[in-house]
Backbone bond lengths (Angstrom), bond angles and torsions (degrees), N, CA, C in turn:
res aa  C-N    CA-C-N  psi(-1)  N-CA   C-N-CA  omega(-1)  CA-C   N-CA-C  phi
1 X - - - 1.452 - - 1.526 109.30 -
2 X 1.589 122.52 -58.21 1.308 120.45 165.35 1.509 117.29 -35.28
3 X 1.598 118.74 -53.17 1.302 109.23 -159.04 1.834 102.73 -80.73
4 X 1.247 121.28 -29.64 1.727 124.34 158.79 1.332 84.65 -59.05
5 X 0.875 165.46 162.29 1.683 157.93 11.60 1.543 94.21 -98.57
6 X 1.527 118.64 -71.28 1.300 132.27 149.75 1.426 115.74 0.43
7 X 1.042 132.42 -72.45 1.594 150.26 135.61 1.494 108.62 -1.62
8 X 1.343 115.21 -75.55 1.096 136.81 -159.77 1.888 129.81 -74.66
9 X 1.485 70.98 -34.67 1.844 83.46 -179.63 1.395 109.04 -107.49
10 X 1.398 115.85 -22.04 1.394 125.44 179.10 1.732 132.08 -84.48
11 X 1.911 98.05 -76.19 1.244 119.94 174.79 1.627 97.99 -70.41
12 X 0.977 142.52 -106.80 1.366 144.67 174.34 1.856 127.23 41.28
13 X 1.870 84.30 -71.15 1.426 106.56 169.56 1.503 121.44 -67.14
14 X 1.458 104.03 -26.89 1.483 106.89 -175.62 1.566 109.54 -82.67
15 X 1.645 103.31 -40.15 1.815 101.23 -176.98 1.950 92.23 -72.25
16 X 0.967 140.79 -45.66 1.487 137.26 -172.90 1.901 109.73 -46.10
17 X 1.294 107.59 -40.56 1.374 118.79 -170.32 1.378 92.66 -78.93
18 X 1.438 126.82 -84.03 1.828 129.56 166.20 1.351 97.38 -2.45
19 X 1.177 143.62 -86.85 1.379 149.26 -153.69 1.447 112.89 -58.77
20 X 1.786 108.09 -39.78 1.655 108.43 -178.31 1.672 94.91 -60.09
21 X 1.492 93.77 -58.65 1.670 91.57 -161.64 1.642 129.56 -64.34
22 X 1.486 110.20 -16.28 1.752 121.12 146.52 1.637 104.65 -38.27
23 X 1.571 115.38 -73.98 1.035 115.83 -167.27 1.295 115.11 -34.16
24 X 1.584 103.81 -70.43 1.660 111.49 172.40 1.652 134.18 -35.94
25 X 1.515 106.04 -21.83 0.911 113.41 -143.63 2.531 74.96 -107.09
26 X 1.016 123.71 -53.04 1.148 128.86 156.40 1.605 129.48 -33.92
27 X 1.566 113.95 -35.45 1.510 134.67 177.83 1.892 93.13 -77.31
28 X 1.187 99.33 -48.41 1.768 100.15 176.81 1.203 132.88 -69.92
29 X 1.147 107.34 -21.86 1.729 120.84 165.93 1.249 97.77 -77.79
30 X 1.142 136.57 -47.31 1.406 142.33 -159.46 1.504 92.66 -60.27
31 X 1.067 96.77 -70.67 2.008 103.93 -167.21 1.883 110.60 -60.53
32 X 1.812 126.10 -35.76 0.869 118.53 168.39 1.593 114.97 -71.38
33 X 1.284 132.32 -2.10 0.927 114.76 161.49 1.530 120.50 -83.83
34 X 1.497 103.75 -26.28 1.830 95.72 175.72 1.217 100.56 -84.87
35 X 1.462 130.68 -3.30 1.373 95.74 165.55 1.712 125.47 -109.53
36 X 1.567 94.03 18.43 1.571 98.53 168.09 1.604 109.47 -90.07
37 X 1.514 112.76 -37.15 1.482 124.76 149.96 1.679 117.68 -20.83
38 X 1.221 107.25 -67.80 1.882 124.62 -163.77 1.880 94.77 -74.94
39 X 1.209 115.81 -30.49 1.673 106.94 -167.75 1.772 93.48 -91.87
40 X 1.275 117.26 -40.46 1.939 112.01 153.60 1.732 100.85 -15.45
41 X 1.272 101.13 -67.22 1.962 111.90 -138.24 1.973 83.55 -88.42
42 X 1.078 136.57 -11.46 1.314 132.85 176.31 1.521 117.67 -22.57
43 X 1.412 100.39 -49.17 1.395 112.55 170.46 1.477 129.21 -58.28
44 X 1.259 95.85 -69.97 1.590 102.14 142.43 1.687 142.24 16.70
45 X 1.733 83.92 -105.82 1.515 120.40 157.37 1.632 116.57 -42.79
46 X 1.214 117.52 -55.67 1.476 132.59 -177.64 2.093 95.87 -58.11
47 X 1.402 86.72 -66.36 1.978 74.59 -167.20 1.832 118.52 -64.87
48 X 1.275 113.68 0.95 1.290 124.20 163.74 1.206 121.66 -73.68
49 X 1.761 103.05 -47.71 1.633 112.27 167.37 1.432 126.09 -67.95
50 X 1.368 110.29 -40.23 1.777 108.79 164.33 1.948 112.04 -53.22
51 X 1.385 93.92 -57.66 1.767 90.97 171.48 1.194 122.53 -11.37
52 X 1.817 92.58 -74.83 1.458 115.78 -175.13 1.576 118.73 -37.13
53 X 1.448 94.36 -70.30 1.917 122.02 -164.86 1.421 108.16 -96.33
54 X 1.215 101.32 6.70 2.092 80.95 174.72 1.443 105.33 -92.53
55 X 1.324 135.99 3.80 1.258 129.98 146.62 1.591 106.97 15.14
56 X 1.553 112.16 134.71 1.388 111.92 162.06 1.714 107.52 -84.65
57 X 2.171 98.21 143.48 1.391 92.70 -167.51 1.342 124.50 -68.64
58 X 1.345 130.33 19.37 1.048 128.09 -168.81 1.740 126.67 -77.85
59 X 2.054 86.98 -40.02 1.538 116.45 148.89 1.594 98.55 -27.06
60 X 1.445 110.98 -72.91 1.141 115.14 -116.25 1.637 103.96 -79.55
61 X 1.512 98.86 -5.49 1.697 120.31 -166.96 1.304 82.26 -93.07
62 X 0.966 123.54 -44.46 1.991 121.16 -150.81 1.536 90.71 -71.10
63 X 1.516 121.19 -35.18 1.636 116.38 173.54 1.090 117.91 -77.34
64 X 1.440 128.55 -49.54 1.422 115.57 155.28 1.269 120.02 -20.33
65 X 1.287 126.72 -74.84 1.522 150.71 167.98 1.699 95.83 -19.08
66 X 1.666 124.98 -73.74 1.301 127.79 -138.30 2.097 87.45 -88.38
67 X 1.312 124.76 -38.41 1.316 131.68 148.38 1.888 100.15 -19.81
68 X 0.793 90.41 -117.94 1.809 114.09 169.85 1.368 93.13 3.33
69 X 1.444 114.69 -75.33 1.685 106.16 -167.75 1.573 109.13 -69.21
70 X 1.348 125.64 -50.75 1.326 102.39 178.09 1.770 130.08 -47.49
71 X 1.429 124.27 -33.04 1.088 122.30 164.16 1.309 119.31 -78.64
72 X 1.461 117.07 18.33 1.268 101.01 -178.34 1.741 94.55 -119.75
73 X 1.262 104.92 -10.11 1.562 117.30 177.99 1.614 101.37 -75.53
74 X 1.217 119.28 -61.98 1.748 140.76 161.77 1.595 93.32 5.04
75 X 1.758 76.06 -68.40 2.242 98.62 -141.68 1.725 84.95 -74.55
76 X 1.085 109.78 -17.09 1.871 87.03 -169.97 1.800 94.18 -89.93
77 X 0.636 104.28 -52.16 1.708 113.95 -179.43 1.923 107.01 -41.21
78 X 1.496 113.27 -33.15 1.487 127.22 -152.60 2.027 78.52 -93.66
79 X 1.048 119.91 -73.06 1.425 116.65 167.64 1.090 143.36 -26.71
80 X 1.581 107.17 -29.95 1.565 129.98 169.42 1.308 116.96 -91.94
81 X 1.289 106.34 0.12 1.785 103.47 -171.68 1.385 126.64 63.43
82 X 1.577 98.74 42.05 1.596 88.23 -156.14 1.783 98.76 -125.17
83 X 0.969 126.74 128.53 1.813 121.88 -165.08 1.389 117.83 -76.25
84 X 0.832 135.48 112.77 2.041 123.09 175.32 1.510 103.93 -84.80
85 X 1.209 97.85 128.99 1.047 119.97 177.38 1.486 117.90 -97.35
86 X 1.090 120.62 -40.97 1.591 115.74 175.40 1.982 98.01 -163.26
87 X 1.447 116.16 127.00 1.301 130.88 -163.61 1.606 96.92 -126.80
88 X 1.446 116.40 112.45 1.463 123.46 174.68 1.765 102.29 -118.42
89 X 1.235 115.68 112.75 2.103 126.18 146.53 1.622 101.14 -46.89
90 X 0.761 100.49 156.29 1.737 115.99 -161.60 1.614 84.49 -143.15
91 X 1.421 118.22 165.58 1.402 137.14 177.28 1.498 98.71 -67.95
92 X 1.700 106.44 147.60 1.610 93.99 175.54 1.535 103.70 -97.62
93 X 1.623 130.80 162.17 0.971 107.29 -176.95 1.667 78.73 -147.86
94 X 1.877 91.65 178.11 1.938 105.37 -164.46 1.738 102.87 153.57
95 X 1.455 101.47 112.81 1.483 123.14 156.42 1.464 113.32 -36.11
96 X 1.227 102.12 -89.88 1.228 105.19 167.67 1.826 130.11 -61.87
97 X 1.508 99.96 168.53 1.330 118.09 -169.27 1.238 105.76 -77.02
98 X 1.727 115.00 -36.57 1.503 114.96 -152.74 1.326 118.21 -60.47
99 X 1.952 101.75 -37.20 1.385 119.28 -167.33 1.559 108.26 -128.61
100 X 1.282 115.35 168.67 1.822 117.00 -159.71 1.934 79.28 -140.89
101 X 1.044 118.41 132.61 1.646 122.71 169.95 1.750 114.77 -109.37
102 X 1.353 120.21 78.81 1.168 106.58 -178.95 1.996 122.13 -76.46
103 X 1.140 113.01 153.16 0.962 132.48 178.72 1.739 125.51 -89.39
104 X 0.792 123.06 119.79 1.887 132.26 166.93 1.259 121.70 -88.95
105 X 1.116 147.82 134.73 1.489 135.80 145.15 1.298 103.76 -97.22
106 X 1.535 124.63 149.92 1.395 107.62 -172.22 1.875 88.59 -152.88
107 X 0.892 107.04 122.29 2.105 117.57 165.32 1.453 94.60 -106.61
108 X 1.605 109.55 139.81 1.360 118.42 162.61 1.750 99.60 -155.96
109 X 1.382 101.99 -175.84 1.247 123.99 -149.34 1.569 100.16 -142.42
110 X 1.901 121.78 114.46 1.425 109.26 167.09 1.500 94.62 164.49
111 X 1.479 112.72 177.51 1.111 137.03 -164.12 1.485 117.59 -69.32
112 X 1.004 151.63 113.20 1.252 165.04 153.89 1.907 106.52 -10.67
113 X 0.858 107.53 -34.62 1.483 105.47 148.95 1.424 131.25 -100.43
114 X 1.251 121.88 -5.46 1.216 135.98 145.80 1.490 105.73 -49.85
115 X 1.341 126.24 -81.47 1.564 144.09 172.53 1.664 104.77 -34.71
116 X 1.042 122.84 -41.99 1.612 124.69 178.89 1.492 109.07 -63.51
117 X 1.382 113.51 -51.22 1.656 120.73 -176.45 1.331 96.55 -78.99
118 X 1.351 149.17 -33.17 1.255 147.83 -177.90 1.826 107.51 -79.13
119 X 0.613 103.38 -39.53 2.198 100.54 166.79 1.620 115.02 -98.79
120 X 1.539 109.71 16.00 1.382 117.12 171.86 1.299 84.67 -93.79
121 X 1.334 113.16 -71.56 1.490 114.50 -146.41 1.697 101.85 -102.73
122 X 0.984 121.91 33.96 1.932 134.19 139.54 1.338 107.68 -100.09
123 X 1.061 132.27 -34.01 1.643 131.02 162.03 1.707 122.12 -44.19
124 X 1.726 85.39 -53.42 1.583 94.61 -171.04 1.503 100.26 -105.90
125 X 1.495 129.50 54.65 1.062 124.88 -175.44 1.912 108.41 -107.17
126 X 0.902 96.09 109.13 1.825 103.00 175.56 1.832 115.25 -31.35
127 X 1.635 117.21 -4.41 1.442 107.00 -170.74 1.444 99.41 -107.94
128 X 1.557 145.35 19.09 0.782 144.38 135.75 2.169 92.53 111.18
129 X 1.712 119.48 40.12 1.141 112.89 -155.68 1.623 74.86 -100.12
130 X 1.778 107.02 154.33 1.073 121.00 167.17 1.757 105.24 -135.98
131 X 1.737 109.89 153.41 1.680 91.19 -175.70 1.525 85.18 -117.43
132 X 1.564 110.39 112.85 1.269 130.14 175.20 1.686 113.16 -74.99
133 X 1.586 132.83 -10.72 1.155 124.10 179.41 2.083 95.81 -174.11
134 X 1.360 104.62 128.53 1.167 107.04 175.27 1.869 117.97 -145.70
135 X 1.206 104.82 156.07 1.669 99.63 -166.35 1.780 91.25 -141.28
136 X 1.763 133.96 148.73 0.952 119.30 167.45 1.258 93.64 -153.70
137 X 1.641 109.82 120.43 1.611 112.05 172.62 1.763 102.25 -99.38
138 X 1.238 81.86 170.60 1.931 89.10 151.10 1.696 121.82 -105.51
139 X 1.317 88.96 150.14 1.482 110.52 175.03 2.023 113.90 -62.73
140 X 1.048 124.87 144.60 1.651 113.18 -173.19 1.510 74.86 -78.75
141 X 1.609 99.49 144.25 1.658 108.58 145.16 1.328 126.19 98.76
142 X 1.638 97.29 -33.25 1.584 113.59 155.22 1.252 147.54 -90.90
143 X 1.479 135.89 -161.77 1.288 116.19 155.70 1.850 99.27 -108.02
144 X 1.395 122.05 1.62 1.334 129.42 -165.92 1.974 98.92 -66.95
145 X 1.105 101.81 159.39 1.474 103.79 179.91 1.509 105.64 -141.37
146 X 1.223 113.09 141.53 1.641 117.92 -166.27 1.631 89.98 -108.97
147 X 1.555 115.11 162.14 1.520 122.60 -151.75 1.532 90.83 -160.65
148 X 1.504 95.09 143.60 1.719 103.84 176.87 1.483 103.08 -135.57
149 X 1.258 110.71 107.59 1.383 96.84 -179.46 1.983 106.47 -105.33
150 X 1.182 101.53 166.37 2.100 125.91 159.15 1.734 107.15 -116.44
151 X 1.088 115.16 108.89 1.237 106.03 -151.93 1.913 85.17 -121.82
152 X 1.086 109.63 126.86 2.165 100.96 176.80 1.800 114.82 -109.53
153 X 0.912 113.90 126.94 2.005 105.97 159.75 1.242 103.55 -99.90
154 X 1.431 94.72 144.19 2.110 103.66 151.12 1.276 112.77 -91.13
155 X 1.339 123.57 118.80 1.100 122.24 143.02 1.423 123.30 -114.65
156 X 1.522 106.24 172.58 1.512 103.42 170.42 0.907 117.86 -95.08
157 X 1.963 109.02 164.73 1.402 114.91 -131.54 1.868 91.28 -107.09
158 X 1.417 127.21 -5.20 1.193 136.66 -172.58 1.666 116.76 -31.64
């Protein structure tokens, strides 16, 4: 009976703990080996990622740029009450170096005074938006009116 209690309160806890901490100690080999594996392929990994992203920054302005106008199309459109329905970037194009002309296609959905405050204030919008081609029918049945816009920015071409 002594040596079961002995057993029990003593040896027990100690072989139970031994075993957790094997485990632990097995889960860690496990993982330092994939990560002696992954720092191997570093090289690797790295010249895949330059591939990718070393892009010249000029890209990377011209997206900034086409960024910029779509949220700025968003917020004017979101102000006007007016719904987008489907928003396509178009290729940017430009002769010259100085300036880059990107392109929008833009479908939306809204009220005819919605559409009035929304080509007021894309006209007079500080980001340089112009609406190069626009079409607006009505919907059967409603008073809603569907809209097709060609929408252009200038940016520079740097």
């Amino acid at each position: 009976i002594v040596s079961s209690i002995i057993f029990n309160l003593f040896i027990a806890p100690i072989l139970n703990r031994n075993d957790s901490l094997n485990k632990e100690i097995t889960v860690t080999q496990a993982k330092l080996k994939r990560y002696l594996w992954l720092l191997g392929q570093k090289d690797y990994i790295q010249g895949k990622y330059n591939q990718f992203f070393s892009a010249p920054t000029a890209s990377g302005q011209q997206e900034n740029a086409l960024v910029s106008a779509l949220a700025d199309l968003e917020n004017l459109a979101k102000s006007a009450n007016i719904r987008i329905i489907d928003i396509r970037p178009q290729s940017a194009s430009g002769n010259l170096t100085a300036y880059k002309e990107i392109f929008i296609d833009l479908r939306t959905e809204g009220t005819i005074e919605g559409y009035l405050k929304f080509i007021y204030n894309l006209e007079n919008s500080p980001s340089l938006l112009r609406i190069k081609r626009f079409q607006i029918s009505a919907k059967p049945n409603t008073v809603a009116l569907e809209g097709s816009f060609s929408i252009s920015q200038l940016s520079t071409g740097e």
